[in-house]
C-alpha positions as CSV (number, residue, x, y, z in Angstrom):
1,X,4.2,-18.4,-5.8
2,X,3.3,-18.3,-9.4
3,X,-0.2,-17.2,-9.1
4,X,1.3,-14.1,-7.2
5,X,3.4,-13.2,-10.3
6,X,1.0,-14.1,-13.0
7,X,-1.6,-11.8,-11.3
8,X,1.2,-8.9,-10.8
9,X,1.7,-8.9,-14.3
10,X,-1.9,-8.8,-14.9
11,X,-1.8,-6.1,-12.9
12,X,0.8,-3.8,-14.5
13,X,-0.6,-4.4,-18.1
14,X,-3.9,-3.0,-17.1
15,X,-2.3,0.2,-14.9
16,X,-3.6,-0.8,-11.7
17,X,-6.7,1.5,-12.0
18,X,-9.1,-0.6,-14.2
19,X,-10.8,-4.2,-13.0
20,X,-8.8,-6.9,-13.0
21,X,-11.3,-10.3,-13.3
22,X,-10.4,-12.9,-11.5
23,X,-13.0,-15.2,-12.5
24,X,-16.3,-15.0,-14.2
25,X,-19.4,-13.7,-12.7
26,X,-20.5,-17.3,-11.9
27,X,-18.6,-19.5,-9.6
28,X,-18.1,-23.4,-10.9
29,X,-21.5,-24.7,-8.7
30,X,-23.6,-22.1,-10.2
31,X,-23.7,-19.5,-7.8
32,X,-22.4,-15.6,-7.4
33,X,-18.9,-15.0,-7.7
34,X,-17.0,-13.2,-4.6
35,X,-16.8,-9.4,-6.0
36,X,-14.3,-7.5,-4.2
37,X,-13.1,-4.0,-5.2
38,X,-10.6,-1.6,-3.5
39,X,-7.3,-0.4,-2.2
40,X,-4.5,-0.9,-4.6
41,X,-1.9,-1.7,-1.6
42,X,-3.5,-5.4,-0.8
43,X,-4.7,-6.2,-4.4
44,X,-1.9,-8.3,-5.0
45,X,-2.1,-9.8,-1.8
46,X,-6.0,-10.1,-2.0
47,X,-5.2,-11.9,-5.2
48,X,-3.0,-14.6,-3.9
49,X,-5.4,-15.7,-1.2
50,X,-8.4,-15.8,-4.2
51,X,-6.2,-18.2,-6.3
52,X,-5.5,-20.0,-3.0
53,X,-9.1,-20.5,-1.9
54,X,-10.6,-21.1,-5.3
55,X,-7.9,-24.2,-5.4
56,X,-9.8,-25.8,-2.3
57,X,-12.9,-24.8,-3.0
58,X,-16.1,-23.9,-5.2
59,X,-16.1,-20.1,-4.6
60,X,-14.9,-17.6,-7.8
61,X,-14.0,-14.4,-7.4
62,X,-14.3,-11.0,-9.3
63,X,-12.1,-8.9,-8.1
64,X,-10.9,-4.5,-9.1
65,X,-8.8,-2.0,-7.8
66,X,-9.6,1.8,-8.2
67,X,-8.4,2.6,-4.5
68,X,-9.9,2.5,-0.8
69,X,-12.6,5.2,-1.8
70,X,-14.0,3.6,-4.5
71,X,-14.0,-0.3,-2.8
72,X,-15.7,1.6,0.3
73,X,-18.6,3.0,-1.6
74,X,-19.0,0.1,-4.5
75,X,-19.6,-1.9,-0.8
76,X,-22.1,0.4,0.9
77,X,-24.1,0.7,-3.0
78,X,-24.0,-3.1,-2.5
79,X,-21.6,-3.3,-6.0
80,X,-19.3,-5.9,-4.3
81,X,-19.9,-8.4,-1.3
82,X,-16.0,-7.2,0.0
83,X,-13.9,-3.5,0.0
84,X,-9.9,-3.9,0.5
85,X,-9.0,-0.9,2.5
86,X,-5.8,0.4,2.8
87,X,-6.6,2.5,5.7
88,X,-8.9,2.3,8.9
89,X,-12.7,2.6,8.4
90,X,-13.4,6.2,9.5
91,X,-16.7,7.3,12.0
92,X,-19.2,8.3,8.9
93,X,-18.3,5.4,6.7
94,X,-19.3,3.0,10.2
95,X,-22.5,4.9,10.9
96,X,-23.5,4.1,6.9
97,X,-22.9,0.3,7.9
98,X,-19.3,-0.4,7.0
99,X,-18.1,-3.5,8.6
100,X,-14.3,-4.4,9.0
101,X,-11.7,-6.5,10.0
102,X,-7.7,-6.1,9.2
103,X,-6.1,-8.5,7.2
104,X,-2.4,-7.4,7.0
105,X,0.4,-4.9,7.4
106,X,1.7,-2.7,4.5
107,X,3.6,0.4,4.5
108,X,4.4,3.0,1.8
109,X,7.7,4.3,1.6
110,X,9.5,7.9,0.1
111,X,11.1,6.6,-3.8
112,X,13.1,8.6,-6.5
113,X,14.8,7.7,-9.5
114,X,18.0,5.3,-9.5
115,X,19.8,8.2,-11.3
116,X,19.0,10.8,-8.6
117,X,21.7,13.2,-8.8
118,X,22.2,13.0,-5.3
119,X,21.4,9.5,-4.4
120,X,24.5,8.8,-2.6
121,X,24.0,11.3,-0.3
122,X,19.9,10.1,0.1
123,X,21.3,6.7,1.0
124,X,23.7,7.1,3.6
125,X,22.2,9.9,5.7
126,X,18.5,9.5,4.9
127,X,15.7,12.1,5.1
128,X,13.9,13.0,8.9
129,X,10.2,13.2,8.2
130,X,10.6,17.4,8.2
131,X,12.5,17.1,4.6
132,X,10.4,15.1,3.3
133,X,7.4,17.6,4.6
134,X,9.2,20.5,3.3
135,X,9.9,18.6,-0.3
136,X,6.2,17.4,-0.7
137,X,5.4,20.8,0.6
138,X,7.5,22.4,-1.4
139,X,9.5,24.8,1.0
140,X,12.3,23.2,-0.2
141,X,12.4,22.9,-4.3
142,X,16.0,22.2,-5.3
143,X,17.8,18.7,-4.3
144,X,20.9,20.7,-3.7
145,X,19.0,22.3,-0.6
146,X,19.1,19.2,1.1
147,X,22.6,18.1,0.8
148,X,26.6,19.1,1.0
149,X,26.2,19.1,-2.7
150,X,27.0,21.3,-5.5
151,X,23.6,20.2,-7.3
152,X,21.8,22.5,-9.0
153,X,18.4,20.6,-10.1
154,X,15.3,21.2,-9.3
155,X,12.9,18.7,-7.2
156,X,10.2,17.3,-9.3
157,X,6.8,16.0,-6.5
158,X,4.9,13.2,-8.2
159,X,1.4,12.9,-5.9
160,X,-2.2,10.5,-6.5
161,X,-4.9,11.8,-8.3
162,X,-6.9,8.2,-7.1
163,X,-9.1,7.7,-4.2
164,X,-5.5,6.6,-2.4
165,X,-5.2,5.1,1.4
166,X,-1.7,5.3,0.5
167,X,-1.9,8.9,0.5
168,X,-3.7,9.5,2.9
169,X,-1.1,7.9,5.2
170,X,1.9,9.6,3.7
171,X,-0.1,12.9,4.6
172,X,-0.5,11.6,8.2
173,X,3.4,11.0,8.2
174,X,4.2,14.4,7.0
175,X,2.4,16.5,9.2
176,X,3.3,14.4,12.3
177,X,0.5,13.9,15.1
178,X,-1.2,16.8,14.8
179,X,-1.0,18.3,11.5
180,X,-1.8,16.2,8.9
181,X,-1.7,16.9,5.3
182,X,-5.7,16.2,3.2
183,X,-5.1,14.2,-0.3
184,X,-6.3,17.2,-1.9
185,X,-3.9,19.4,0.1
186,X,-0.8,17.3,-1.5
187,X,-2.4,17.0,-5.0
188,X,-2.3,20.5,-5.3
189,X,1.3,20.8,-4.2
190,X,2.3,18.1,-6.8
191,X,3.7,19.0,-10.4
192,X,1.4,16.0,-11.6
193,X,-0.9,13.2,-10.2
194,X,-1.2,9.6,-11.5
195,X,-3.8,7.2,-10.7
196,X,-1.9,4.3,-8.9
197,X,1.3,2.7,-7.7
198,X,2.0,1.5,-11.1
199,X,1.8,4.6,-12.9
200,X,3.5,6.6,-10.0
201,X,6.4,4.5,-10.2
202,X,6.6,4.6,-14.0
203,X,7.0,8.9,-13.5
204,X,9.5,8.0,-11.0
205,X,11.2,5.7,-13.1
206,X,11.4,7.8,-15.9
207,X,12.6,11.3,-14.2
208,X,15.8,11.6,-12.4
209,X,14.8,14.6,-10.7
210,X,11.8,12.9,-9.3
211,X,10.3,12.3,-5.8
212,X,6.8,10.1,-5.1
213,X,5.8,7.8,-2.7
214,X,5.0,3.7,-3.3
215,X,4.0,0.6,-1.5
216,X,7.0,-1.4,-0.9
217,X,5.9,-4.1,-3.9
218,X,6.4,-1.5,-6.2
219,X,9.9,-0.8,-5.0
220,X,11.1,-4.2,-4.5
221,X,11.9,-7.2,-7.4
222,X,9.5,-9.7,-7.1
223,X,10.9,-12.6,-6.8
224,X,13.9,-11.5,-5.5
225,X,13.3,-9.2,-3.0
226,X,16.4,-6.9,-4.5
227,X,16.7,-3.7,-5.2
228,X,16.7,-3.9,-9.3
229,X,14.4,-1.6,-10.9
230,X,14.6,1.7,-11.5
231,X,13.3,3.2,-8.6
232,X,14.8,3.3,-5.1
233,X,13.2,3.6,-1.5
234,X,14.1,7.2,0.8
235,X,16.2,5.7,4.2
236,X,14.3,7.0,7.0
237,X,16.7,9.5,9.6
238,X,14.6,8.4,12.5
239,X,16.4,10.1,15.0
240,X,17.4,13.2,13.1
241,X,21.1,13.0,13.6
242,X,22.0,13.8,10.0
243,X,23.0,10.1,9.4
244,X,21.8,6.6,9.4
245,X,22.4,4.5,12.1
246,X,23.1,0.6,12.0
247,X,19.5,0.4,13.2
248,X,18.3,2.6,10.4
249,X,19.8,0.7,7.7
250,X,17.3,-1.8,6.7
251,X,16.4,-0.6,3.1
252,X,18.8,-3.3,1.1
253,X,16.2,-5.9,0.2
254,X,12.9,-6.6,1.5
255,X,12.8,-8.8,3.5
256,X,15.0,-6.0,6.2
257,X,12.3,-3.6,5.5
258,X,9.8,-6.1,6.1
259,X,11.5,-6.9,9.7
260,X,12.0,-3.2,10.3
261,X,7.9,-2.9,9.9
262,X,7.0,-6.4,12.3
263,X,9.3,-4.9,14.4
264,X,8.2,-1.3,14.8
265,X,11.0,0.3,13.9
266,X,9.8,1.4,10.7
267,X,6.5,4.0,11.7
268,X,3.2,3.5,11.2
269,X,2.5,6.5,9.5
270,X,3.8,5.3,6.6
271,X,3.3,1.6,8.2
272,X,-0.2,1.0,8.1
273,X,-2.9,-2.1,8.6
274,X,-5.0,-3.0,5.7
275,X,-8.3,-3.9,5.8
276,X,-11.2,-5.9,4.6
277,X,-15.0,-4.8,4.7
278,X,-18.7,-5.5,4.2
279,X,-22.0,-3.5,4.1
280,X,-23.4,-4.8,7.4
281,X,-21.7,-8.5,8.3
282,X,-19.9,-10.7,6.2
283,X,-22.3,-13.2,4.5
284,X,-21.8,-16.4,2.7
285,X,-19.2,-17.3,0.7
286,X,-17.7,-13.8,1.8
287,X,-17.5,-14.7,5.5
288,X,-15.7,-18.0,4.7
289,X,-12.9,-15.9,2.6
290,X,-12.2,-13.6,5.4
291,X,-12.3,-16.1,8.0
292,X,-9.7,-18.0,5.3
293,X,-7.8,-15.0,5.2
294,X,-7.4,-14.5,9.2
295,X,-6.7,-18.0,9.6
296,X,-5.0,-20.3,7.5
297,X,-4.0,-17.1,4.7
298,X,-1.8,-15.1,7.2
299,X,1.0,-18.2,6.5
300,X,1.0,-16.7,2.8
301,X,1.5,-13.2,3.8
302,X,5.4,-12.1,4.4
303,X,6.6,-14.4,1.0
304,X,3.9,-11.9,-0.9
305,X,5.6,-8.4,0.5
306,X,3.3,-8.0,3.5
307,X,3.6,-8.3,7.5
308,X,0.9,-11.2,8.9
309,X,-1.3,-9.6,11.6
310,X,0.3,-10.2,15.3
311,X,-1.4,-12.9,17.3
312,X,-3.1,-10.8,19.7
313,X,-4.6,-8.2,16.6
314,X,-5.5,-11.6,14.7
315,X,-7.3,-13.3,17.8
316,X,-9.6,-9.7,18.1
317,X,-9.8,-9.6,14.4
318,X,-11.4,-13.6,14.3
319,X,-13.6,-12.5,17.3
320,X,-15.0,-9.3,15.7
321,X,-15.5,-11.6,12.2
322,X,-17.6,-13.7,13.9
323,X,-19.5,-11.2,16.4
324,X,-20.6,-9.0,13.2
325,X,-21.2,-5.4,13.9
């Protein structure tokens, strides 16, 4: 879809943190646009359904990243009519008023640098979630720790210094059920911090000896789907056997890793649903986007990089739109 591309590059010229305007304030019959701020995971996608619905419609939309934190409170200060949240809506944030349904599935996956020097060794065995806990913890520090290597190169962590749902679920993967691992608990452990996906995968891109974390549109071409740029995704070792399975291997293009997600065998943590949200019920021209986005939207979802809600989670999701809170 062009409009997807267009907006990506839009997107990477302004570093992901900083607004990206849609439309002007004003929709085309006078009234307010649509302002929606938020989670840098489902901008993109966010962004396709705007240029989608302003096609059939009068609605206009005005529309900024910045990361889950700073959609959620721009909502409840009743800056924006919608937050995109790349995490669930946690107890005090409800209790303030926060209203929300999910809209898709998106996952966040290990990357480092094309030119790792032990890349071979990353891609056919794979890491179990305890190496990457101990690299992004940094009990381990050297690559040649972690594999039959003679590598002698020390492991540069890349982390987010934004209010990331991202990171947040990469800190749920690495601590497993019961320990997880704060934002500020992994920034600290970093060697540096960058404010968003784009800027995260340019450190990557640009250190060999680098480790990070992206959303899967950040790791994949565009159009393609291929594996082209200069970063590559960490295989997965679900079952710890030191090697990757036929079942494991699903990191070539995409549209495998997209399967692996719909079909659980990827985890959620890092797998995640994304979610849109309101201060109090959806209203107006607002309500009619979501409901747009839960209905006929989810066909637009998997050729954008994403996993369309299951029928079951969709149905609840359309039922709790139109109960409110």
């Amino acid at each position: 879809m062009d409009g997807y591309y267009s907006r990506r590059a839009l997107l990477k010229a302004t570093a992901v943190g900083g607004a990206v305007s849609v439309a002007g304030c004003t929709s085309s019959n006078g009234g307010s646009a649509v302002r929606i701020s938020g989670g840098v995971g489902p901008l993109p996608m966010v962004e396709v359904w705007a240029d989608i619905y302003e096609d059939q419609s009068d609605a206009s939309f005005d529309i900024s990243g910045g990361g889950t934190g700073v959609g959620v409170s721009d909502v409840l200060n009743d800056q924006v009519d919608v937050a995109m949240m790349g995490r669930q809506p946690e107890q005090e944030e409800i209790d303030q008023g926060l209203f929300a349904v999910p809209m898709l599935v998106d996952t966040v996956v290990g990357t480092v640098n094309v030119d790792n020097p032990v890349l071979d060794d990353i891609q056919e065995s794979g890491f179990t979630r305890e190496d990457l806990e101990a690299i992004f913890t940094r009990e381990i520090t050297n690559w040649g720790e972690l594999v039959d290597a003679d590598v002698d190169e020390e492991i540069v962590v890349y982390g987010r210094s934004d209010a990331s749902a991202a990171y947040k679920q990469w800190g749920d993967f690495l601590g497993g059920e019961d320990d997880a691992y704060t934002e500020n608990e992994l920034e600290e452990l970093a060697d540096a911090n960058h404010d968003g996906d784009q800027r995260v995968a340019e450190a990557i891109a640009s250190d060999e000896n680098a480790i990070s974390l992206n959303n899967i549109n950040y790791v994949y071409d565009l159009e393609s789907g291929e594996l082209e740029g200069d970063i590559r995704p960490v295989p997965l070792d679900l079952d710890g056997d030191g090697t990757l399975s036929e079942d494991e291997e699903f990191y070539e293009t995409r549209e495998e890793f997209l399967a692996a997600v719909e079909e659980g065998t990827y985890p959620a943590p890092p797998a995640r649903e994304m979610f849109l949200a309101s201060n109090g019920p959806f209203e107006d021209e607002a309500y009619d986007f979501v409901e747009f986005v839960l209905t006929d939207g989810q066909q637009y979802v998997r050729e954008n990089g994403y996993v369309p809600l299951e029928e079951d989670r969709l149905d609840e999701a359309q039922e709790t739109l139109a109960n409110g809170p």
